[in-house]
VEXDREN-2710 file (C-alpha; in Angstrom, 1 decimal):
% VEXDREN-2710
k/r/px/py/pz
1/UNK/0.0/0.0/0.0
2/UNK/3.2/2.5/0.8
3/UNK/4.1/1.6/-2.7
4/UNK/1.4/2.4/-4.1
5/UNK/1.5/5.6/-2.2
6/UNK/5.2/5.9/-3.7
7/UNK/3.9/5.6/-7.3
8/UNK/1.0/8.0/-6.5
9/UNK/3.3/10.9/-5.8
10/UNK/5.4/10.5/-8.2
11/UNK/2.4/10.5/-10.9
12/UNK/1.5/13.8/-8.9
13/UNK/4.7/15.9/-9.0
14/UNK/6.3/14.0/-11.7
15/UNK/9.9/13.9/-11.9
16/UNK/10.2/16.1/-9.2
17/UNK/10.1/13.9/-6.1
18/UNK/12.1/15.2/-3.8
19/UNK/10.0/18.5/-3.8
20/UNK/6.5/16.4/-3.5
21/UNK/7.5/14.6/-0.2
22/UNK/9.0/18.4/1.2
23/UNK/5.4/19.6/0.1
24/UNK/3.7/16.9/1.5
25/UNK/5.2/16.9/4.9
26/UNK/5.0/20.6/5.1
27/UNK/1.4/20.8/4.3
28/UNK/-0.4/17.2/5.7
29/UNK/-0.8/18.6/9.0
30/UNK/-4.7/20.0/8.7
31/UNK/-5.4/16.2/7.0
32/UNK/-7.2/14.0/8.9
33/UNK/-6.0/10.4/9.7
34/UNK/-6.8/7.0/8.5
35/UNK/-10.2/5.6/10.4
36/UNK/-8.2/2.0/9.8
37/UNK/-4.9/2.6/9.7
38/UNK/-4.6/5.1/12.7
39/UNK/-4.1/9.1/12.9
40/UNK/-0.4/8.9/11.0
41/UNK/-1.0/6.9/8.5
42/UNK/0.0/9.5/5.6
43/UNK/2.9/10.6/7.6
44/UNK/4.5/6.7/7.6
45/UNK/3.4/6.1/4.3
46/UNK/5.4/9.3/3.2
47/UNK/8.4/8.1/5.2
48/UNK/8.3/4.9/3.7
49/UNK/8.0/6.5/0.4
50/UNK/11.3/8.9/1.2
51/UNK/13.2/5.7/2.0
52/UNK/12.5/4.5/-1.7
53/UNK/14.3/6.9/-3.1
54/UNK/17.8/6.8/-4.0
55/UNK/19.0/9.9/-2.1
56/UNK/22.7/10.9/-2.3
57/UNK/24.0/11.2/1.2
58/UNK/26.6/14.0/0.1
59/UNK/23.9/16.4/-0.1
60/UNK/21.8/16.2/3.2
61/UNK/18.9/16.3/1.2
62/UNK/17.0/13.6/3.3
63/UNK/18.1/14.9/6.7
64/UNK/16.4/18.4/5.5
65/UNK/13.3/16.4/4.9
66/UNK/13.3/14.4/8.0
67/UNK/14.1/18.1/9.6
68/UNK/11.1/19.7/8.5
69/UNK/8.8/17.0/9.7
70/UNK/9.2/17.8/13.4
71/UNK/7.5/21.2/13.1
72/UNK/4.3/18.8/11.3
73/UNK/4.4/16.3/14.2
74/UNK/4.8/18.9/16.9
75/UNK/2.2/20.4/15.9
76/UNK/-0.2/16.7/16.5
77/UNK/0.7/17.6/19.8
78/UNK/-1.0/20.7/20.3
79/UNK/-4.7/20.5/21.9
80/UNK/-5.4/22.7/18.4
81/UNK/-4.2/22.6/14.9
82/UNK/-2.7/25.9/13.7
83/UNK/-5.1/26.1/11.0
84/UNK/-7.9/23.3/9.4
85/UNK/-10.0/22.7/6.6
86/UNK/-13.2/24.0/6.6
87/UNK/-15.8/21.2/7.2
88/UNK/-12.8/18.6/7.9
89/UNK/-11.9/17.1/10.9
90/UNK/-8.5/17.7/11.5
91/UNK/-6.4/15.1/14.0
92/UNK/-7.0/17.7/17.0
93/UNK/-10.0/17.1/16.3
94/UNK/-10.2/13.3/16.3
95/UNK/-7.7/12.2/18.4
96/UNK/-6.6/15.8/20.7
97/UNK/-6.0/15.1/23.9
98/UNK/-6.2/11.4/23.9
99/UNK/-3.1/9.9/26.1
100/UNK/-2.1/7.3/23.2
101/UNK/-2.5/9.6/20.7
102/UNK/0.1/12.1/22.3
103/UNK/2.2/8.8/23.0
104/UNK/2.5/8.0/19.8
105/UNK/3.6/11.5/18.2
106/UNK/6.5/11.8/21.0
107/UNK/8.0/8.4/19.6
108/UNK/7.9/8.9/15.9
109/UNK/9.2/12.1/17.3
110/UNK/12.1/10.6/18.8
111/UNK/12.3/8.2/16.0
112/UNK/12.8/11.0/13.6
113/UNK/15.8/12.7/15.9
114/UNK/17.0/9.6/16.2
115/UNK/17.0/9.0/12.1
116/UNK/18.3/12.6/11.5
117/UNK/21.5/11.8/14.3
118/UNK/21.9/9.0/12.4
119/UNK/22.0/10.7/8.9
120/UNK/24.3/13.3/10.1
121/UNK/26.8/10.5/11.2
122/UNK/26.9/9.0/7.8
123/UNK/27.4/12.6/6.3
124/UNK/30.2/13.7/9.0
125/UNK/32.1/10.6/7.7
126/UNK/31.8/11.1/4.0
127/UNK/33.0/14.6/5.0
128/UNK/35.9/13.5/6.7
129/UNK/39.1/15.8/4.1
130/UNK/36.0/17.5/2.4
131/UNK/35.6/21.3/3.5
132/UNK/32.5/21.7/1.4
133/UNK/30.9/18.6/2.8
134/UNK/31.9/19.3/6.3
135/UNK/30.4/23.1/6.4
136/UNK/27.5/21.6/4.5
137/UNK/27.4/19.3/7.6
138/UNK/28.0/21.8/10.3
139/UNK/25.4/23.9/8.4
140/UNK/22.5/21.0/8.7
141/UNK/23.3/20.6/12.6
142/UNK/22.8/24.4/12.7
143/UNK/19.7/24.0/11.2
144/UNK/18.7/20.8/13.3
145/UNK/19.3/23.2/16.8
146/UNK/16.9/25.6/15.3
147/UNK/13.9/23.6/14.7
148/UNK/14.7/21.4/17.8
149/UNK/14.5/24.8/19.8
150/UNK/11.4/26.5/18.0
151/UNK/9.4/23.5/17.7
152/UNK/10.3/20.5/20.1
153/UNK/9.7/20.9/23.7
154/UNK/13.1/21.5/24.2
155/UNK/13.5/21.0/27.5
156/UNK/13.8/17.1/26.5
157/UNK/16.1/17.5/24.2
158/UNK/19.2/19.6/26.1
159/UNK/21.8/17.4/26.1
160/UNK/21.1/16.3/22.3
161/UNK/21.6/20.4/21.6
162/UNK/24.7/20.8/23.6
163/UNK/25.9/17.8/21.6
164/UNK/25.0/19.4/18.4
165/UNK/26.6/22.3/19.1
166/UNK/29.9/20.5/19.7
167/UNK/29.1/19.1/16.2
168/UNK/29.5/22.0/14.7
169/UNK/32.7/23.6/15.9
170/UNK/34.5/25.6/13.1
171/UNK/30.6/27.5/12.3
172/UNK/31.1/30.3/15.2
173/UNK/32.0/33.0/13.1
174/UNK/29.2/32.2/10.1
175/UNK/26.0/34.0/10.4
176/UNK/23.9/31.5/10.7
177/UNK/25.8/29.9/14.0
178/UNK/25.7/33.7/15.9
179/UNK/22.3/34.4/14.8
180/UNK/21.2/31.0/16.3
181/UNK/22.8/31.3/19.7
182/UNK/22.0/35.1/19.6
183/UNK/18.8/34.0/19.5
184/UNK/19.1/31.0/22.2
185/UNK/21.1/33.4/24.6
186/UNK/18.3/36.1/24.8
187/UNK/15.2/33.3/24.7
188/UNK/17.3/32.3/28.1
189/UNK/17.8/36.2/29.6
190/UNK/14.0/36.3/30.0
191/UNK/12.3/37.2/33.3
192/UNK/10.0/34.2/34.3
193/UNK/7.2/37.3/33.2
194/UNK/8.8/37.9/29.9
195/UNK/8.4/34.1/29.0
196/UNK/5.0/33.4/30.8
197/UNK/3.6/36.2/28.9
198/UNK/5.1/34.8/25.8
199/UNK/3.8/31.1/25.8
200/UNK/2.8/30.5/29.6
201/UNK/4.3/27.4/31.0
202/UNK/5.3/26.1/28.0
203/UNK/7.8/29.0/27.2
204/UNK/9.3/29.0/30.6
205/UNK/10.4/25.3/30.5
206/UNK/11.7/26.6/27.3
207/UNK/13.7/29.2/29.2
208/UNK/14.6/27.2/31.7
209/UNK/16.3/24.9/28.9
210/UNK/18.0/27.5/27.3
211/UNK/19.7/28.6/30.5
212/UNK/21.7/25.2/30.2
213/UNK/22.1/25.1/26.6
214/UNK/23.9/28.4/26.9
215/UNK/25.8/27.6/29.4
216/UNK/28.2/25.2/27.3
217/UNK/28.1/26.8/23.9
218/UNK/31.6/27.0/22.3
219/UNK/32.3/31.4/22.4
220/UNK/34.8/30.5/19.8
221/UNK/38.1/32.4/19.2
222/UNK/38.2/36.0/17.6
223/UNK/39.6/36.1/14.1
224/UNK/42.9/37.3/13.3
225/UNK/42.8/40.5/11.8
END
């Protein structure tokens, strides 16, 4: 059935495959689940369907994928759905609130973080005497901190950033590294007012997280004039 799924995609988008499944997993989050097959079916079926293809792990492609799923399946977790179909009933709908139902997003969650670590182990070793590669690498673990700290309840995942950030040491000085720990390091100056009013609860923890995570970020060293 995930084949057929496979082949149905790629009669949608054509050639272009690797766009379809970025669409898909950007947009499925307002469509409803499978009355049979459970709330994620689409979501497997689409991972399934990524795993068919003959990526090329040089370019990170499939770790960019796998990274912009965690925003979708973050969002399952929400009592309410950022946005909906009119006259459909979305998964918050459906399943919201039930105890399995969040159970089961937090592990294809951590199955996803897990797949991604893994991805970025396989790059880092194809990197290995590659500069390109390797800031292409650093770049992706960059990317992986972001999402994990805008979208993830982050508060679970603090010794998997600290470790990221270890990851990519040789980045300090590229805009993208200081605009993500600029970012980190005033999330975590917050007055427990600041980030209550912000998200409530779920902002503080956030906070609270931070405060760690900054606490063993690399400064990294000046550069030589």
């Amino acid at each position: 059935m995930h084949g057929d799924l496979y082949c149905f995609i790629c009669f949608l988008f054509g050639i272009d495959f690797v766009f379809s499944l970025f669409f898909l997993f950007k947009t499925n989050i307002k469509v409803p689940g499978h009355h049979e097959h459970g709330p994620f079916y689409l979501v497997k079926g689409l991972l399934k369907a990524a795993d068919k293809y003959p990526w090329k792990e040089s370019k990170g492609n499939k770790i960019e994928l796998y990274l912009s799923l965690l925003p979708t399946l973050n969002a399952y977790t929400q009592r309410a759905l950022p946005y909906t179909i009119s006259n459909v009933q979305s998964n918050d709908i459906l399943f919201g609130g039930n105890v399995r139902y969040i159970a089961a997003v937090n592990d294809m969650i951590t199955t996803v973080v897990e797949s991604i670590m893994e991805q970025l182990g396989a790059l880092g070793k194809l990197a290995k005497g590659n500069s390109t590669m390797e800031k292409r690498m650093r770049e992706l673990v960059i990317e992986f901190i972001n999402v994990l700290v805008a979208t993830t309840e982050v508060a679970e995942h603090v010794s998997l950033v600290q470790k990221l950030f270890k990851l990519c040491a040789g980045s300090e000085h590229s805009s993208f590294y200081m605009k993500t720990v600029q970012h980190i390091r005033m999330r975590s100056t917050e007055t427990e007012v600041e980030a209550t009013r912000r998200g409530g609860q779920a902002a503080l923890r956030q906070r609270d997280a931070l405060v760690d995570i900054i606490s063993v970020i690399p400064m990294g060293r000046k550069k030589k004039p």
